[in-house]
N, C-alpha and C positions, 0 to 999 in steps of 0.2 A: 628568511623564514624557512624553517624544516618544512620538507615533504611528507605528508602522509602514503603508506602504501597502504594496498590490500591485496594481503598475503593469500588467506582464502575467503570463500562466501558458502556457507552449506543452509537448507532450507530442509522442512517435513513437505512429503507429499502431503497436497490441501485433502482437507475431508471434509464431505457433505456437512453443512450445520446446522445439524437437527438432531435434534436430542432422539434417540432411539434411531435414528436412520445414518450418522456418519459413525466411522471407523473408529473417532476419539470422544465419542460420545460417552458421558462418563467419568473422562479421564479429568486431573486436575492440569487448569494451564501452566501452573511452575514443573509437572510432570512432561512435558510436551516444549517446554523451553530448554526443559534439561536437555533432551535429546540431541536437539542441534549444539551446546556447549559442549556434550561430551566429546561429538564431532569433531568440533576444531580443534579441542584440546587431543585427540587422540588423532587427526590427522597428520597434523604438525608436531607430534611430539611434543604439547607445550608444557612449561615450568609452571603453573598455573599460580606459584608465587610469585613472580614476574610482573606477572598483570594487575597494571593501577587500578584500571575501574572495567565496569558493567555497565553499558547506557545503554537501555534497554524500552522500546515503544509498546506500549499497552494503552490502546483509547477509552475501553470501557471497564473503567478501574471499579468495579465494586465486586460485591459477591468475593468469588473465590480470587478473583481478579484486580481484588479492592489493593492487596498487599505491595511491597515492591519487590513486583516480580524476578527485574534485575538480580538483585544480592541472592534473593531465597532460591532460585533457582541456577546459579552459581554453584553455591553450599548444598545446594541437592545432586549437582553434578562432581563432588565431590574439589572443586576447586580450595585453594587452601584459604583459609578464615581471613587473610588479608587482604583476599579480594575484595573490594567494596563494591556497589552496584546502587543506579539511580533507576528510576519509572519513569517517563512523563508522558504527555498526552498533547497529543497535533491533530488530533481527530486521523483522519486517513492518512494525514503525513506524517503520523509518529516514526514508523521506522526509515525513514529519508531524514528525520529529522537528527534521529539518534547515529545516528552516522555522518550527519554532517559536525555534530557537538564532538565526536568521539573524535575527527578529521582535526578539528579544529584544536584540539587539546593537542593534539599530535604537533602539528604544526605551529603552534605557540610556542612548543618545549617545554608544555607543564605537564605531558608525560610521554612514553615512550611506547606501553603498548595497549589500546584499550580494544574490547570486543563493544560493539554497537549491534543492535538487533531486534525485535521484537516478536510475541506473540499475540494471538489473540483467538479465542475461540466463542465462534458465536451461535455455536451451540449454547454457552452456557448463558451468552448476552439477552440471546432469546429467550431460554427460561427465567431473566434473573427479570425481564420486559413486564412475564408476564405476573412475577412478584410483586412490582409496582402498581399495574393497574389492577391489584388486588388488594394495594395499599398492604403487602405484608414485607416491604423495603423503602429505600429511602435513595435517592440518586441528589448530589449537590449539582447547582445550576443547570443550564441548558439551554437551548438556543435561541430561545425568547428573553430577551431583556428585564421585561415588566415595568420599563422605563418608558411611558408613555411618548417622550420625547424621540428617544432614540428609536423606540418602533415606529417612529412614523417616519424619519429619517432613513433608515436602515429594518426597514420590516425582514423578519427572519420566514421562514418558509420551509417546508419538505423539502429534499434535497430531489425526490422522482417528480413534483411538481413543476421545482428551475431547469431540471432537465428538457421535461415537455415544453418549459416556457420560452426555453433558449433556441429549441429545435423551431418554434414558430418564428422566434426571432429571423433567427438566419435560413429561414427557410431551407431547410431541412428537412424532407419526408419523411413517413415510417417504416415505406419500401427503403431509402436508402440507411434508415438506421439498421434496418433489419440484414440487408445485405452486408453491412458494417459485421452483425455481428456472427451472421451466418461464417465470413472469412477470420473470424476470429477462431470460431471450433474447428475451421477446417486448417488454419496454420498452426493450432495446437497439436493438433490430430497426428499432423506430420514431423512437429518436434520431438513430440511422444515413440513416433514408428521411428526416426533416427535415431534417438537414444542422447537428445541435445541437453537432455534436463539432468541425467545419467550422472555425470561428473559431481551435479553439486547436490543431488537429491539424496538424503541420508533417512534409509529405515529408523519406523519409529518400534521400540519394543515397550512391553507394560513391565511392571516393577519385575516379575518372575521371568523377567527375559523373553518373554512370546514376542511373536511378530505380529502387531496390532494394523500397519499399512507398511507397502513400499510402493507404493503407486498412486496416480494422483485419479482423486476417486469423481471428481464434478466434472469434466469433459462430458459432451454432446456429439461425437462424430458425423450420429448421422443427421444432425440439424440439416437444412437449406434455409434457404431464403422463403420457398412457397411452405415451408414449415413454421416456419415463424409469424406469416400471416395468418393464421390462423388463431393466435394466441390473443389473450382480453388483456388491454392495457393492465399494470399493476399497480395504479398509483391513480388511477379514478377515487377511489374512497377517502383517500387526503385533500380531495378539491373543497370539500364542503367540510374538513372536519376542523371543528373553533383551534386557533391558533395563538388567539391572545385572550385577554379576562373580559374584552371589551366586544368579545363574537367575530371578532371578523376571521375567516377562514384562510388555509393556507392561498386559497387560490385567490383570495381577497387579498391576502400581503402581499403576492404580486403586481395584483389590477392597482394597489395601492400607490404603489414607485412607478409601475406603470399604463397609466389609467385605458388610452389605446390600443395598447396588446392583446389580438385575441387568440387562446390559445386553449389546448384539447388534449387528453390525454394519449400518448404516442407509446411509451417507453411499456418493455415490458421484461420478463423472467428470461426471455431471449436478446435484451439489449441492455440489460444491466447487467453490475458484475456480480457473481456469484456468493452466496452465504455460506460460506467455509472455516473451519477451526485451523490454523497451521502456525509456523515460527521458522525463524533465517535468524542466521547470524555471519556477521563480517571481523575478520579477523586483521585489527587496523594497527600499524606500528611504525614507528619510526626507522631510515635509511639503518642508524649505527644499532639499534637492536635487532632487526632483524640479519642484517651482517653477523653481529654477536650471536646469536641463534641460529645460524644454519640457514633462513628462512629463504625463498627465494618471491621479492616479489611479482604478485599478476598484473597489479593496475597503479595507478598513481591517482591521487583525488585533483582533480585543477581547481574546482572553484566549486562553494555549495551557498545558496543564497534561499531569501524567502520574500513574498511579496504576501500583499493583502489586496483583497479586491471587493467588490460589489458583494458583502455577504446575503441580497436579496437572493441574487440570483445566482450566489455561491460556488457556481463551477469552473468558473472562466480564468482562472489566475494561470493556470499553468500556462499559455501565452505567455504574457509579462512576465512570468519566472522565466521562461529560456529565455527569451531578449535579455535579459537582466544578466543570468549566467552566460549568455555567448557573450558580450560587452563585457562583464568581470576578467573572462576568459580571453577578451581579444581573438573570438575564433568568426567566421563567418558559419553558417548554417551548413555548406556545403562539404564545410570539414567534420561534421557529424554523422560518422559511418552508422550508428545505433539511435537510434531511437526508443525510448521507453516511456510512454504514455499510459497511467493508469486507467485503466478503463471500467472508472465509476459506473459509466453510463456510456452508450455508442455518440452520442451527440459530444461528448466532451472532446473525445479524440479527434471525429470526426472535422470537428470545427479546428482544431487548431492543425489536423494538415491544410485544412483550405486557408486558413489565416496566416501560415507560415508557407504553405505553396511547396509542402512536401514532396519528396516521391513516396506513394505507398508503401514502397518493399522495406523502405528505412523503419519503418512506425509499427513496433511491435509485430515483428519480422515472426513471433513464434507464438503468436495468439496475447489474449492478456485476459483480463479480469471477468469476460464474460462467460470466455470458454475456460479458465483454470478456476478461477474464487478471487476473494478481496478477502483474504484476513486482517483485519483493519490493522492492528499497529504493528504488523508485519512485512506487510504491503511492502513500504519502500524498500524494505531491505531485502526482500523478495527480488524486489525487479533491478536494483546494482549487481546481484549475483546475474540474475538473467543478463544483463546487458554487459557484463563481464565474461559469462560462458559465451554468446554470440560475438564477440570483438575476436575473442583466440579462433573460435570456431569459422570464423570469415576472414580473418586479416587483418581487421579492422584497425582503426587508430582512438577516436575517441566517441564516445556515447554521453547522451544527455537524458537524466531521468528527471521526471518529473510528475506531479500530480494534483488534482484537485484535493481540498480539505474544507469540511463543514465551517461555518464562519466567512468564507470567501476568502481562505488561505492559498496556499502552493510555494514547499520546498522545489528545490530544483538543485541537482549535484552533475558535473560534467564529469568524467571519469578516461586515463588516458591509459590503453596496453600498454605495457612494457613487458 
């Protein structure tokens, strides 16, 4: 089997999502994909007719977002018309997933060089929300079944409800999620002052060339921990609100799978990840193309896997995804200098260094999703540039990224410097 490399990884600084309050408020999301394609293609000098495909993650496909973003924002970066480009949708694991597909094409030998990546701005997801519950749009499926059978099997849930539900599980306080997330803005704070992000962070411009960000705009420096207690849970108002046609609420699909669980709202705007608009892209290609190009590669792909878990309580796959990928991979845990855990939520992380018996310094060594944002189908490809810029940056040998997705998913990619 052919090796996949990766050449480069460049990202947009994330921006606040909120329509009238972030940076790309505004802007269209195939304008903000583009940014980062123009990137690669203009860092590396690329042939942009070269390039087979576009696999590209976008979770909330509707609105401006409904199209495939892949190809059209390709063709808006001026790549040449024979690029092709696909969208698809893993919830929060789109862009891990789209990298793993793009890896895997590579390494098959049914092509030689693809860009994998995603965007997602939720600024505009939020507006298009509040189209819906104005009934002036239209959204296909979502997380409820409506299969009476299946919901009572597999009841679906709010994703800040399973958070709160898990943290009672495993007992889990709100002081330690909060200190979770407290040292999450303060290792951002200091990747930010070293200049770690620097390498693969590429200025966004508007179509006239202005400088709309270069900086990553939802960090919290001067959060603490006695800062964050003070804050109202954020997901109280989902305990009671109807969840299926038959009334039972989201906090009822839980008591439903699990009748003895008692559990209270915990999580809040200080322990979840961030509403942010932004885009990454990874620039993926075979040994003999990139030799044929000039290219010199940064990382080698080892293994990318995906598991399915408990969609009740939705968050917990990333566990059994790294076991899955260390076992594909043949590596022990100890040989994973990087760690990349998204962080949905401070319990998700939280729990899988206690269930993996972590050291903390390895697990999002430079903040993650609370202190920088979650651009959903951007995310993973987000965090393989991250845990690619920290491997050169330390020495490192190999990283494992991984992350929760709605449904009771989790991709997982191990990644080795070279």
């Amino acid at each position: 089997m052919a090796e996949a490399y990766i050449i480069d990884a460049v990202r947009t600084p994330r921006a606040i999502g909120k329509t009238g309050k972030g940076a790309y408020s505004g802007m269209h999301p195939q304008h903000l994909a583009k940014a980062v394609l123009v990137a690669l293609r203009d860092r590396n000098k690329l042939d942009t007719a070269s390039v087979d495909d576009v696999i590209w993650g976008t979770s909330a496909q509707m609105g401006l977002q409904g199209g495939d973003l892949g190809r059209m924002a390709a063709l808006d970066a001026g790549y040449d018309v024979k690029v092709s480009g696909v969208t698809l949708d893993r919830f929060c694991g789109s862009g891990l997933t789209a990298t793993s597909l793009a890896a895997g094409q590579v390494m098959a030998g049914l092509e030689d060089c693809v860009i994998a990546g995603g965007t997602e701005m939720m600024s505009h997801v939020v507006d298009y929300g509040t189209m819906l519950r104005e009934k002036k749009a239209h959204i296909a499926g979502g997380l409820g079944t409506n299969n009476p059978t299946l919901d009572a099997l597999h009841p679906q849930t709010n994703q800040g409800v399973a958070a709160d539900a898990i943290a009672a599980m495993e007992g889990i306080t709100r002081s330690e999620l909060e200190a979770f997330g407290a040292e999450s803005q303060r290792r951002a704070a200091t990747a930010i002052a070293e200049g770690r992000f620097a390498g693969s962070t590429v200025a966004v411009h508007d179509a006239k060339g202005n400088l709309v960000l270069d900086h990553e705009e939802y960090p919290r420096p001067e959060t603490t921990a006695e800062s964050l207690a003070g804050l109202k849970p954020a997901f109280a108002m989902f305990y009671d609100f109807p969840a299926s046609k038959d009334g039972t609420t989201f906090a009822g699909q839980v008591k439903r799978r699990y009748p003895d669980l008692e559990f209270e709202p915990v999580h809040h705007v200080g322990t979840s990840s961030g509403v942010v608009d932004g885009a990454a892209a990874l620039l993926i290609t075979s040994k003999d193309y990139a030799d044929a190009h000039g290219l010199k590669p940064r990382a080698r792909i080892v293994t990318a896997v995906n598991v399915g878990d408990d969609p009740t309580l939705m968050l917990n796959g990333p566990v059994p995804a790294a076991k899955k990928a260390l076992a594909r991979a043949g590596l022990d845990k100890d040989q994973i200098d990087v760690w990349e855990v998204n962080e949905a939520f401070a319990v998700v992380v939280e729990k899988f260094i206690r269930d993996l018996d972590l050291p903390r310094e390895k697990v999002n060594p430079n903040g993650g999703a609370i202190a920088l944002g979650h651009p959903i189908g951007a995310t993973g490809a987000v965090l393989v540039g991250t845990a690619l810029d920290e491997l050169e940056r330390t020495g490192g040998r190999y990283a494992l990224i991984t992350m929760c997705a709605a449904g009771g998913m989790a991709p997982a990619i191990i990644i080795e410097r070279v």
